[in-house]
C-alpha positions as CSV (number, residue, x, y, z in Angstrom):
1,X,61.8,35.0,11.8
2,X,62.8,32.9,14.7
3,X,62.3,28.9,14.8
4,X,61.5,26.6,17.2
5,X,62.7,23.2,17.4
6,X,59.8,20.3,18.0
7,X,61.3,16.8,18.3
8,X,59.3,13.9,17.5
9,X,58.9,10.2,16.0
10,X,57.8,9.5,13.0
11,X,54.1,7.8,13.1
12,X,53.6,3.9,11.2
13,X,49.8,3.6,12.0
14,X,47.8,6.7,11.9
15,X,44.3,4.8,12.9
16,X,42.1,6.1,15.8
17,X,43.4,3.1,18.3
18,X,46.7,4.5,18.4
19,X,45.9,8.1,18.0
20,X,44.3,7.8,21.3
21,X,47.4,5.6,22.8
22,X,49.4,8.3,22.1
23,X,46.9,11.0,23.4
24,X,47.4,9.1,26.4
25,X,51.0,8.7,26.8
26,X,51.5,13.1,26.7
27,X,51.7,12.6,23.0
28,X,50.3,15.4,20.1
29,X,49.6,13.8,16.6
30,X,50.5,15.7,14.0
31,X,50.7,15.9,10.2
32,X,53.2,18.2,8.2
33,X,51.8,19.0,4.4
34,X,53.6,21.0,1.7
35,X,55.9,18.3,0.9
36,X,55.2,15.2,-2.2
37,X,53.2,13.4,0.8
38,X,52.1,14.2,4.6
39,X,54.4,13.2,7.0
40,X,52.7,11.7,10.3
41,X,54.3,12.7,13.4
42,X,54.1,12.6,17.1
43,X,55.4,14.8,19.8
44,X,55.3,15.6,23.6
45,X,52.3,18.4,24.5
46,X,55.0,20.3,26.5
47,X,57.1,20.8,23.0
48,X,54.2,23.0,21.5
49,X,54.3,25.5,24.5
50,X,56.2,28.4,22.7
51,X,54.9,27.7,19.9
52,X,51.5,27.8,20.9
53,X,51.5,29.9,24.1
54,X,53.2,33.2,23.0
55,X,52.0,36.5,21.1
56,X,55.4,35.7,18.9
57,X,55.0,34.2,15.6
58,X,57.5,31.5,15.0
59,X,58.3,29.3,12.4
60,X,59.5,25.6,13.5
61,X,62.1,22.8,12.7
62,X,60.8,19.6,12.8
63,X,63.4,17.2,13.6
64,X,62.3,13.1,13.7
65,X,64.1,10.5,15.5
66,X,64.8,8.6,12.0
67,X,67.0,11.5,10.9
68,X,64.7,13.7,8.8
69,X,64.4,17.2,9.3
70,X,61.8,19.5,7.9
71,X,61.1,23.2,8.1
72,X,57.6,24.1,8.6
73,X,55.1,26.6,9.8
74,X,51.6,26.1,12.5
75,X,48.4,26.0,9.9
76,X,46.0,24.5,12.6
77,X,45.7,23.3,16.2
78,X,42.7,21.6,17.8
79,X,42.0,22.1,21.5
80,X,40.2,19.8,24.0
81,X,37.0,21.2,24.2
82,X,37.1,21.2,28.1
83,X,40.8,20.3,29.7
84,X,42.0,22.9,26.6
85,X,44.6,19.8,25.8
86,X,46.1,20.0,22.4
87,X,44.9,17.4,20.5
88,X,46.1,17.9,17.1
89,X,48.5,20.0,15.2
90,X,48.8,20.9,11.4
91,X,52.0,22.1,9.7
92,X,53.2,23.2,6.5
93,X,56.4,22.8,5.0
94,X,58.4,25.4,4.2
95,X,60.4,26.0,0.7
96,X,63.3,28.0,0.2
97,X,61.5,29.9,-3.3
98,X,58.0,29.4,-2.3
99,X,55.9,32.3,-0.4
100,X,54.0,31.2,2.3
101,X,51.1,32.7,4.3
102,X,50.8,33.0,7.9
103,X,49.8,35.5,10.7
104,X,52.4,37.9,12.4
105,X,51.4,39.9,15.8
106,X,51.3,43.8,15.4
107,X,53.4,45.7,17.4
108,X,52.5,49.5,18.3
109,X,55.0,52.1,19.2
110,X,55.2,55.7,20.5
111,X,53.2,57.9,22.4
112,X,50.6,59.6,20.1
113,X,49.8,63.1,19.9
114,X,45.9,62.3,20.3
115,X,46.6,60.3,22.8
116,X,48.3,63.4,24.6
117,X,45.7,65.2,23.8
118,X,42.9,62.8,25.9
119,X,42.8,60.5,22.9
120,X,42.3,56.9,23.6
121,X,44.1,54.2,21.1
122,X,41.9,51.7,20.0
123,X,43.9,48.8,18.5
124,X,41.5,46.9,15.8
125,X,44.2,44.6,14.3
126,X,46.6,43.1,16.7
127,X,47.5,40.6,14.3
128,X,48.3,40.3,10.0
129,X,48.2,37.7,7.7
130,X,51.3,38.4,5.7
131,X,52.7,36.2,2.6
132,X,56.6,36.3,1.8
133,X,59.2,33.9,1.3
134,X,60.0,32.0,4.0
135,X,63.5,34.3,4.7
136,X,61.3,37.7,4.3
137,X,59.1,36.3,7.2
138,X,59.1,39.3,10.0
139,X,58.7,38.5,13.2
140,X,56.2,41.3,14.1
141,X,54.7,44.1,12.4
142,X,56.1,47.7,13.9
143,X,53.6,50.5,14.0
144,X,54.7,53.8,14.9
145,X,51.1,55.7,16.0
146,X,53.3,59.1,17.4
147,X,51.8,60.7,14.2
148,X,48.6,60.4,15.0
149,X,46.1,62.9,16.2
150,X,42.5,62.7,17.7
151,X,40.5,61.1,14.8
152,X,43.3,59.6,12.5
153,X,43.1,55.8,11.6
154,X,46.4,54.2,10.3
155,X,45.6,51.2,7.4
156,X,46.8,48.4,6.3
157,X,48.0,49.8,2.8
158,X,50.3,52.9,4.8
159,X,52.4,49.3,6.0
160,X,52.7,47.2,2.9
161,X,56.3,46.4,2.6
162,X,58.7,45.7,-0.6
163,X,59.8,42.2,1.1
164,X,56.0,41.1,1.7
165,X,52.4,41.1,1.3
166,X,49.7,42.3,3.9
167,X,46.7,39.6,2.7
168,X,43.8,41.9,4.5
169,X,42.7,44.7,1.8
170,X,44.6,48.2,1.8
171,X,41.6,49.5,3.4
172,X,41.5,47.6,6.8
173,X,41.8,49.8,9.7
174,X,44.8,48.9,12.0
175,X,44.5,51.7,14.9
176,X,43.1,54.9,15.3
177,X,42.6,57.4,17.6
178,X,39.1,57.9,19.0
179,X,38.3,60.8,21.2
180,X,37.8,59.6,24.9
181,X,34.1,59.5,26.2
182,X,34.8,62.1,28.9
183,X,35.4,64.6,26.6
184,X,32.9,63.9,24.3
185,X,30.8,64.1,27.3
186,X,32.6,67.7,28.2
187,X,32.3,69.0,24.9
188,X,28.6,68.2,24.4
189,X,28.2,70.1,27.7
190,X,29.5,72.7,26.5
191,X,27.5,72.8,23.3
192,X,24.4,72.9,25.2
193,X,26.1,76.0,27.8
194,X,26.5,78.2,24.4
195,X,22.8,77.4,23.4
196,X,22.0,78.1,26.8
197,X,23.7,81.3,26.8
198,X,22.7,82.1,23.2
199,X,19.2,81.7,24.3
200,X,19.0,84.0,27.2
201,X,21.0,86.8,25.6
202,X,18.1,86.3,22.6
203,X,15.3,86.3,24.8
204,X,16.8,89.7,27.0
205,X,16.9,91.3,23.7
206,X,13.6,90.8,23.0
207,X,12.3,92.4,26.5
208,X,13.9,95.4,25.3
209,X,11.2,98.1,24.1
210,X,11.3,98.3,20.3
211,X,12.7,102.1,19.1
212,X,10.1,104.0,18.3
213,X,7.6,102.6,20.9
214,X,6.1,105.5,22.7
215,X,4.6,104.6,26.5
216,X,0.9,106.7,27.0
C-alpha cells in the first residue's frame, strides 16, 4: 500500500489552551496509539489533504522534527461542524508482525453481461474493512463484474483473499445486477398484452354455438 509522509512536532502540553493556539496557527492535533504510550503531535491542515481527500487508502509515515519516525494508519478524524476544518486526527501505529484493520476502496471492472443486456449495476459496497499485516495491505479491492448477468449479486466471501481478511460477513452483497426499471416496466406491459389477448381469444370461443345446438 502506498504511504504518505505527514511532518510534524512533537506536542509538550496537550491542555485545551494550546490545542486551540495551535488550531489557530493552521495546526491539526493529533495523537498516534499502538505504541507503549500515545505520542502527541501536531501538523499543518494542508498535510492531511491526500490523506483525507482521496478515494485511495493510504497508510502514512509520521516523521517529527525531534528525529522520530513512526508508521501508522488514519483510525479517526473530527471535522468542524460548519467550516468542515479538521480538528483532530487519530492514528495507529503500525508493526511489522501485527495485523491491522482498516478500510480499502472497491474497485469495479469490466463491462457486464447484464449490464449489456439493459441491466443496471448497483454498487452496495464501495468500500471493505480488510485486516492483514501491514505489508499484505492492498491498496484497492479489484472486482471484475463481466460475469455477471441480470439478477446475479457478487459477495463478500467470492473475494476473500489468502494474504487478508474481509471483516464484513461472507454474506454481504458487494454489487449486483438489478434489471432496469424501463424494462420491468416493458415486461409487465407485456404481461398484461398476453392476458389481454388470452382473454379475447377465450371470450370469442365462447360466442361460438356449442356442437350439437340446433336453431328452431
Amino acid at each position: 500500500m502506498k504511504s504518505i509522509t505527514i511532518n510534524g512536532s512533537k506536542r509538550e502540553s496537550v491542555g485545551k489552551k494550546s490545542t486551540k493556539a495551535l488550531r489557530n496557527a493552521g495546526q491539526v492535533p493529533c495523537v498516534l496509539y499502538g505504541g507503549n504510550t500515545p505520542v502527541h503531535f501536531a501538523a499543518d491542515e494542508v498535510a492531511f489533504n491526500k490523506l483525507v481527500y482521496t478515494p485511495n487508502a493510504h497508510t502514512v509515515v509520521i516523521e517529527l522534527d525531534n528525529g522520530e519516525t513512526y508508521q501508522g494508519v488514519m483510525q479517526d478524524i473530527q471535522f468542524h461542524p460548519v467550516t468542515d476544518a479538521i480538528l483532530h486526527v487519530d492514528f495507529y501505529e503500525l508493526h511489522e508482525g501485527k495485523p491491522i484493520t482498516m478500510e480499502v476502496p472497491v474497485h469495479f471492472t469490466g463491462n457486464s453481461k447484464g449490464v449489456k443486456a439493459g441491466g443496471v449495476l448497483r454498487k452496495n459496497s464501495r468500500r471493505l474493512r480488510v485486516k492483514a499485516l501491514p505489508k499484505n495491505l492492498p491498496d484497492f479491492i479489484e472486482v471484475d463484474i463481466t460475469p455477471l448477468k441480470i439478477g446475479n449479486k457478487l459477495y463478500v466471501g467470492d473475494l476473500q483473499h489468502e494474504l487478508y481478511r474481509i471483516m464484513q460477513t461472507d454474506n454481504t452483497v458487494v454489487c449486483q445486477i438489478k434489471r432496469a426499471r424501463l424494462a420491468m416496466a416493458i415486461a409487465v406491459d407485456d404481461e398484461d398484452e398476453d392476458e389481454l389477448e388470452e382473454g379475447a381469444e377465450a371470450t370469442a370461443e365462447g360466442d361460438t354455438p356449442a356442437e350439437g345446438d340446433a336453431q328452431e
